[in-house]
VOBA-1610 file (N, C-alpha, C; in pm, whole numbers, padded with zeros to 5 digits, always signed):
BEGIN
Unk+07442+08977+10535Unk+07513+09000+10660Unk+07662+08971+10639Unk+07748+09048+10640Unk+07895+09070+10668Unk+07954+08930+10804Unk+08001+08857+10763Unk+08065+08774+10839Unk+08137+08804+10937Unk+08134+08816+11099Unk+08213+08861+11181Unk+08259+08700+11318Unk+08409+08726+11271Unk+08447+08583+11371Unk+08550+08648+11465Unk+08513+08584+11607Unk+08536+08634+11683Unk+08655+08571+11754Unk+08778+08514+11780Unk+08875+08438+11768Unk+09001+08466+11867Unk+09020+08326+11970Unk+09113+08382+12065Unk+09168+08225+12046Unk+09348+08272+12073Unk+09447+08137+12096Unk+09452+08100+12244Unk+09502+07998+12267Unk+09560+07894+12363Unk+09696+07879+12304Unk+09842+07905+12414Unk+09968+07866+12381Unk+10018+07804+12479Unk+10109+07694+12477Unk+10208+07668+12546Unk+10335+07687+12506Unk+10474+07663+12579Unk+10591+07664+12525Unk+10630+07566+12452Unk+10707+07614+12308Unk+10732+07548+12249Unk+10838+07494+12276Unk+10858+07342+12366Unk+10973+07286+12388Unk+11072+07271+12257Unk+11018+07172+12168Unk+11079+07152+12063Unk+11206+07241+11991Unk+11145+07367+12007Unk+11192+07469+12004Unk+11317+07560+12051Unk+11238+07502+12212Unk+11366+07567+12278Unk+11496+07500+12290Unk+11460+07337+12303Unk+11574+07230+12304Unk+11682+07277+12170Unk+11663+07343+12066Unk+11719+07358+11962Unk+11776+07492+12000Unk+11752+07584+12077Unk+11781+07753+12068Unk+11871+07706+12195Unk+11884+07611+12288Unk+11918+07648+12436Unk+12025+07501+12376Unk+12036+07436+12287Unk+12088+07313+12282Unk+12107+07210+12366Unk+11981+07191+12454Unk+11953+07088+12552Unk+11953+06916+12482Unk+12004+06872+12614Unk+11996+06739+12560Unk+11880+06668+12528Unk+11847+06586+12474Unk+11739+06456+12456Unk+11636+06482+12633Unk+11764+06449+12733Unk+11711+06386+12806Unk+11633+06432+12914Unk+11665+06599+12885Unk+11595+06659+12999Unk+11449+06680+12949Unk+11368+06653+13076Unk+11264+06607+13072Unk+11157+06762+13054Unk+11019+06760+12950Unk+10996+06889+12878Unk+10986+06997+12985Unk+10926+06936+13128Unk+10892+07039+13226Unk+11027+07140+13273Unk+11172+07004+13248Unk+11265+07100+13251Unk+11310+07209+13190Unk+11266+07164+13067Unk+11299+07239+12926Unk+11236+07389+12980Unk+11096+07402+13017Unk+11011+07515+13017Unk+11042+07562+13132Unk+11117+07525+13248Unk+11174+07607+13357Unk+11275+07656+13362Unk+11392+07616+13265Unk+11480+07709+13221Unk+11476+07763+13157Unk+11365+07758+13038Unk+11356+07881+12932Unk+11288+07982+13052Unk+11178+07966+13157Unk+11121+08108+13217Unk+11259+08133+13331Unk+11386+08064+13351Unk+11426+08073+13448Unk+11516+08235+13377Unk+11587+08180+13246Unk+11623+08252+13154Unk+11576+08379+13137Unk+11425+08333+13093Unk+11370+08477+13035Unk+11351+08583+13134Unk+11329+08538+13301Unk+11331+08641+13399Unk+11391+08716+13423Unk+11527+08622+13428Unk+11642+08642+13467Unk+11715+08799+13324Unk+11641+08764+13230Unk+11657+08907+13117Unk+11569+08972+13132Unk+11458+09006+13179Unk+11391+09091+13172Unk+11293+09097+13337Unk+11262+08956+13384Unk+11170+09010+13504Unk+11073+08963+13486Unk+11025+08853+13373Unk+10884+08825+13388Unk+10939+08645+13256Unk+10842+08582+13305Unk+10846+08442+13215Unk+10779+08432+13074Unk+10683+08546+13085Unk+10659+08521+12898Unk+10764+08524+12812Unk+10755+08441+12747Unk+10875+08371+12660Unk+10783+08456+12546Unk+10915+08480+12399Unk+10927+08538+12296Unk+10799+08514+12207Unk+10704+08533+12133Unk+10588+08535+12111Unk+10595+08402+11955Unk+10737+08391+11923Unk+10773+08297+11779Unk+10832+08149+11901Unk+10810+08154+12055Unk+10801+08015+12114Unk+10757+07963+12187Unk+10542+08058+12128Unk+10436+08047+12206Unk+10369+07941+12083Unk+10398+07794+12107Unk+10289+07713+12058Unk+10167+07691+12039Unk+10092+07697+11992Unk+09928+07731+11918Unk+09890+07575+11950Unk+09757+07561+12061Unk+09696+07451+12087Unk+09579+07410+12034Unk+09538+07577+12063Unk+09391+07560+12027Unk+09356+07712+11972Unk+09271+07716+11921Unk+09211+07849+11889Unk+09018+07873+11863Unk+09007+07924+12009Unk+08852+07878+12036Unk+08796+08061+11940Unk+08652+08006+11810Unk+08591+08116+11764Unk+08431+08098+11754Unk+08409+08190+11751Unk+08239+08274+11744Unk+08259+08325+11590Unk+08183+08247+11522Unk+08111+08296+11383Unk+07978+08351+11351Unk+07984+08487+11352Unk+07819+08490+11297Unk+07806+08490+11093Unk+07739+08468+11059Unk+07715+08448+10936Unk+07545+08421+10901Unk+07540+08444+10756Unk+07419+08424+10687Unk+07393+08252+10707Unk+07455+08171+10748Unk+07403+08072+10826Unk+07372+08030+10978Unk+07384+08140+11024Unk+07374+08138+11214Unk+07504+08212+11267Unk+07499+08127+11387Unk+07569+08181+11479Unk+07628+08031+11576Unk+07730+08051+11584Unk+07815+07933+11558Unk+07918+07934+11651Unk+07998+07872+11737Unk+08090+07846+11835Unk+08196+07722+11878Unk+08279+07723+11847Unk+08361+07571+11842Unk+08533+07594+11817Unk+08580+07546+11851Unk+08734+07533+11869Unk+08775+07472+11764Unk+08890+07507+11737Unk+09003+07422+11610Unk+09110+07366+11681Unk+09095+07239+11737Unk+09195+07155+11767Unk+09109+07037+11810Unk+09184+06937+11795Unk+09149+06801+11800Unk+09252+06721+11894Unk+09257+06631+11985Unk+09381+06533+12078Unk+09468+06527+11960Unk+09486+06478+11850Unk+09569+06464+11760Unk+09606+06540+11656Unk+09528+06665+11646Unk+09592+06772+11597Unk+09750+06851+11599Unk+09788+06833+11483Unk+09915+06924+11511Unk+09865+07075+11464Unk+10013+07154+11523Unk+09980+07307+11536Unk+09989+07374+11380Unk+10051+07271+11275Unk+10040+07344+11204Unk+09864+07325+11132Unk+09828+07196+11158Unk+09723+07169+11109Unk+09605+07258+11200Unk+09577+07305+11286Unk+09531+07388+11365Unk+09507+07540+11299Unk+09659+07585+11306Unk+09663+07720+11200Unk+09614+07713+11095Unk+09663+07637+11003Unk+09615+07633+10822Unk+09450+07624+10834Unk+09361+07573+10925Unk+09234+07518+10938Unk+09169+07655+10968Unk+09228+07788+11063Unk+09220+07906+11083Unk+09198+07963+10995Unk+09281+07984+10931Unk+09332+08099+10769Unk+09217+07993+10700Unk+09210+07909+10652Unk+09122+07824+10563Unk+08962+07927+10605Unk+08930+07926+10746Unk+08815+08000+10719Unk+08797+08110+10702Unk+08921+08189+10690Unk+08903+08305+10643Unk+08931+08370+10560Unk+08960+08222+10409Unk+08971+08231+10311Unk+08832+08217+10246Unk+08774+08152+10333Unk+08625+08070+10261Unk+08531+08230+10280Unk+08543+08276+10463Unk+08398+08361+10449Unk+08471+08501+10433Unk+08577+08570+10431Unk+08698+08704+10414Unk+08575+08759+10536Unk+08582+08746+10702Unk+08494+08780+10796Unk+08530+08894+10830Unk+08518+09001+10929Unk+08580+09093+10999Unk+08581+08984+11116Unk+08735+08998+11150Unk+08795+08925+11250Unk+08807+09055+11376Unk+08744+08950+11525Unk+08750+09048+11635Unk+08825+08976+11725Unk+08926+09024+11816Unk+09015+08992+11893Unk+09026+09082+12075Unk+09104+09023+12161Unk+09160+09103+12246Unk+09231+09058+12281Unk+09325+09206+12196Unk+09500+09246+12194Unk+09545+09132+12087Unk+09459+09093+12010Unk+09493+09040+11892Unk+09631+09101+11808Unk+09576+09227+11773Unk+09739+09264+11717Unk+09885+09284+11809Unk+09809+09249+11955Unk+09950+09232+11978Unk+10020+09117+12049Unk+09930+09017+12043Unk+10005+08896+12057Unk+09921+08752+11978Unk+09783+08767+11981Unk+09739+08609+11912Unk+09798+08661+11701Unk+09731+08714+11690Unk+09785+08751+11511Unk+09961+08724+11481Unk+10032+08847+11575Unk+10210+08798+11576Unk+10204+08650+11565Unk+10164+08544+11688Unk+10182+08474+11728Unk+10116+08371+11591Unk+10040+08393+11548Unk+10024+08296+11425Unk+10078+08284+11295Unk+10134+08459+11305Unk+10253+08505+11177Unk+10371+08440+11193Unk+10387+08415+11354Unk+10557+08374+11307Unk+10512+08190+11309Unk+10393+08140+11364Unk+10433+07997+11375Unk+10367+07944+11252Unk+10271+08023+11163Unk+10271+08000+11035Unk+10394+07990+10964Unk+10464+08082+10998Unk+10575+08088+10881Unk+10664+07982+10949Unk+10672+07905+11015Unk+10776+07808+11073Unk+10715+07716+11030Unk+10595+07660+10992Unk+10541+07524+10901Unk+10443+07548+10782Unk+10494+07692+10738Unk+10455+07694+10609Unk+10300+07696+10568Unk+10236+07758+10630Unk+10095+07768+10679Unk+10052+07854+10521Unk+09969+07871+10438Unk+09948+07945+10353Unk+09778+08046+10364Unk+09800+08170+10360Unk+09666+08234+10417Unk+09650+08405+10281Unk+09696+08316+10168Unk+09658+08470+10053Unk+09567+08565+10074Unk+09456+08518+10151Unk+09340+08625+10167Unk+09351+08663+10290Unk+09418+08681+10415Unk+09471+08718+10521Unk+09571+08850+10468Unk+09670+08797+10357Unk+09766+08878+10398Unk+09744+08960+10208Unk+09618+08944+10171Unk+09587+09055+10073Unk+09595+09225+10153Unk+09662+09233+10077Unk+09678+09405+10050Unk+09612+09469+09927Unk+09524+09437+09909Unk+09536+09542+09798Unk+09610+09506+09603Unk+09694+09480+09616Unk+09799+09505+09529Unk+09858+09423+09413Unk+09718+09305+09452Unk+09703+09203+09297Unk+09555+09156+09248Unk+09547+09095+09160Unk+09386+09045+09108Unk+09328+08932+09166Unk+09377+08961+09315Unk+09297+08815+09389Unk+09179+08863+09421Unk+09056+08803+09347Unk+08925+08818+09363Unk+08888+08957+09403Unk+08840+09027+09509Unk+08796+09158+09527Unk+08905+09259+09538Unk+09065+09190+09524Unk+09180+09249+09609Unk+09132+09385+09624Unk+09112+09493+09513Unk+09132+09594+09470Unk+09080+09669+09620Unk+08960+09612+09677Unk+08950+09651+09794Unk+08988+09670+09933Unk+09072+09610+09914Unk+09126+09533+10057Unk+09268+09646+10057Unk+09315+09695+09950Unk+09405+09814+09965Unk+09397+09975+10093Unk+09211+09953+10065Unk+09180+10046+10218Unk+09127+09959+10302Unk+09094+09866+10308Unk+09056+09788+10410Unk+09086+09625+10442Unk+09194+09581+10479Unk+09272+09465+10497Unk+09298+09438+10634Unk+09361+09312+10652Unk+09385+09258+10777Unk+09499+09315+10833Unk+09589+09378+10807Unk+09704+09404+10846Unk+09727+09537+10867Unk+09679+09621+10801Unk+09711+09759+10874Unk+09603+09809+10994Unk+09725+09873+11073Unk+09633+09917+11213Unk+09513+09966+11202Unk+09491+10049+11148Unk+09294+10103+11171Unk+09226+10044+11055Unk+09250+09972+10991Unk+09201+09916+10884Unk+09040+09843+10970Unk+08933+09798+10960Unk+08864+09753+11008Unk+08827+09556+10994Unk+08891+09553+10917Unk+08885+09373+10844Unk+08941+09333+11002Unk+08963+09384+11115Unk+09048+09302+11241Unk+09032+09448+11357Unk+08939+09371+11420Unk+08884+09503+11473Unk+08952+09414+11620Unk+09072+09533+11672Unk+09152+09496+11832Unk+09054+09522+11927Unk+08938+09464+12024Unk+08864+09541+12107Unk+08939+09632+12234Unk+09050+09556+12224Unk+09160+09624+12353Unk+09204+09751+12268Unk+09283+09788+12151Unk+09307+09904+12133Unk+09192+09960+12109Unk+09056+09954+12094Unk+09011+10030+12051Unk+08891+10075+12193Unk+08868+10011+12239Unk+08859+10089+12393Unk+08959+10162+12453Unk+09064+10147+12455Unk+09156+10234+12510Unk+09203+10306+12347Unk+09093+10398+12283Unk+09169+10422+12210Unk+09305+10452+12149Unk+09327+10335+12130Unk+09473+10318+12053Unk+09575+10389+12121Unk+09592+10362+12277Unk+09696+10419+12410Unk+09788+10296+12397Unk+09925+10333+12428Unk+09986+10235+12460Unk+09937+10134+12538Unk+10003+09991+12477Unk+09915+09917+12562Unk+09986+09876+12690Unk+10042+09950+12806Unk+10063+09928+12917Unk+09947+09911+12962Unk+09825+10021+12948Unk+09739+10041+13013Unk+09624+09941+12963Unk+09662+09824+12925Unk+09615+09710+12915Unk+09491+09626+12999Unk+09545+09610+13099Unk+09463+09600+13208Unk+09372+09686+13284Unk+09368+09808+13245Unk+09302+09873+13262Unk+09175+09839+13172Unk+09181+09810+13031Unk+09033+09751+12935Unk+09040+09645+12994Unk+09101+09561+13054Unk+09068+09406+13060Unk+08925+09449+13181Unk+08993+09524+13297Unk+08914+09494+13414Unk+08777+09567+13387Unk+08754+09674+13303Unk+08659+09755+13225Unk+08559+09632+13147Unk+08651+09602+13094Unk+08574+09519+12988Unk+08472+09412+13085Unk+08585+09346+13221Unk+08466+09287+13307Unk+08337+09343+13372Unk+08366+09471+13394Unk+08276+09543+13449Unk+08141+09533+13412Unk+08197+09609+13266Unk+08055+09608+13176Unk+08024+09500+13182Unk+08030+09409+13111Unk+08004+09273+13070Unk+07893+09233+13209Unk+07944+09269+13350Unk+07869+09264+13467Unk+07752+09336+13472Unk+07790+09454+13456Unk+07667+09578+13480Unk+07521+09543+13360Unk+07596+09466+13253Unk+07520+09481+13120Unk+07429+09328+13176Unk+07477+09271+13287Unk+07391+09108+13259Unk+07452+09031+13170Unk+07547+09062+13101Unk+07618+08922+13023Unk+07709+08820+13150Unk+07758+08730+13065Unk+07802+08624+13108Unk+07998+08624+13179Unk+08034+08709+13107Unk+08135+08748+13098Unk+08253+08635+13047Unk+08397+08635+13051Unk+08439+08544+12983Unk+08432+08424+13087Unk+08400+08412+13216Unk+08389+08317+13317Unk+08318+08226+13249Unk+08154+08287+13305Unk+08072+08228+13218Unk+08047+08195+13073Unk+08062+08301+13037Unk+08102+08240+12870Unk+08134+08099+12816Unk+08278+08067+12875Unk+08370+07989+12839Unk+08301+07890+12949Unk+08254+07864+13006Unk+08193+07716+13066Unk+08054+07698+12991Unk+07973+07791+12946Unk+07878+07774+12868Unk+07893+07710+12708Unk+08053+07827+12634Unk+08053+07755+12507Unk+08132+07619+12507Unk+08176+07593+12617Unk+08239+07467+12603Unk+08148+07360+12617Unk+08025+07356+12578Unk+07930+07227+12589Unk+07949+07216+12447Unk+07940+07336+12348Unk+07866+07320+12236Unk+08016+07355+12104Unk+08130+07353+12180Unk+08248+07367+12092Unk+08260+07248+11942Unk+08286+07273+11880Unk+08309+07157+11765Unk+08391+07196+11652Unk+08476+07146+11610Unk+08595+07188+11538Unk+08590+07182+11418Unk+08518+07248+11354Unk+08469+07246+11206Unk+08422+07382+11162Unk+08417+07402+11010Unk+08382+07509+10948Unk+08256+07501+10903
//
């Protein structure tokens, strides 16, 4: 059985961050920090999502199926830092090389771990195989890798219900996606997510 993990982030604003880009003092307090960065970001565009490289990584709750079960648990700990969070990510998908499933993964949880990997140095060789050296199977991963769009190693469920439409029409799969999930008798992510949170555990 082909390893398939199923994988969604949790972000907040990265104060730290912004105190350095906005050159705020010490003293303003973080809630301030994050109401002038959305006061800012509205004020440019009309909406408070802040830039996707100063969306902090808390948690990252996944679904593993594998030749050992089927499996559910979060990567973060109270004392976890974010880089230790990320590296613990990529670590398992160095160990099982899974088909990774997302929604709208390629267009904001994946970015979002590319750029805050690369801000603490996160290392993920079998993530960002292409193809194009003698790392273990590479030779394969040239047609089928994590990084190019139709490649299947990272299957987007949002682009690929809306086949691959701009994603304005975004919300349009989200509310679809509830539907079914209704019509079919599943749990949906309501239920879901109060169910897997009994049995979450932060390990590989």
């Amino acid at each position: 059985m082909s390893p398939v993990l199923v994988f969604d982030i949790e972000t907040i604003p990265d104060i730290a961050g912004l105190r350095i880009l906005h050159e705020l003092p010490a003293t303003l307090a973080d809630a301030e920090v994050a109401e002038l960065a959305f006061q800012r970001q509205r004020a440019k565009n009309g909406s408070d999502f802040l830039p996707l490289h100063l969306q902090r990584v808390v948690v990252i709750s996944c679904a593993l199926r594998s030749d050992e079960g089927f499996r559910v648990w979060s990567l973060a700990e109270p004392k976890s830092t974010e880089a230790e969070i990320i590296q613990r990510f990529f670590d398992g998908v160095e160990k099982f090389t899974p088909q990774i499933v997302s929604w709208n993964g390629g267009g904001f949880d994946l970015p979002v771990l590319h750029y805050r990997g690369l801000i603490h140095g996160v290392t993920a060789p079998r993530y960002w195989d292409m193809g194009e050296g003698d790392y273990r199977d590479s030779k394969d991963f040239k047609w089928n890798n994590y990084i190019s769009r139709y490649h299947s190693r990272h299957l987007d469920l949002m682009d690929l219900l809306a086949m691959y439409q701009p994603r304005g029409a975004s919300w349009v799969c989200r509310a679809s996606s509830a539907w079914m999930a209704r019509r079919s008798g599943a749990p949906g992510w309501k239920g879901a997510s109060t169910r897997f949170a009994t049995i979450a555990k932060p390990t590989w």
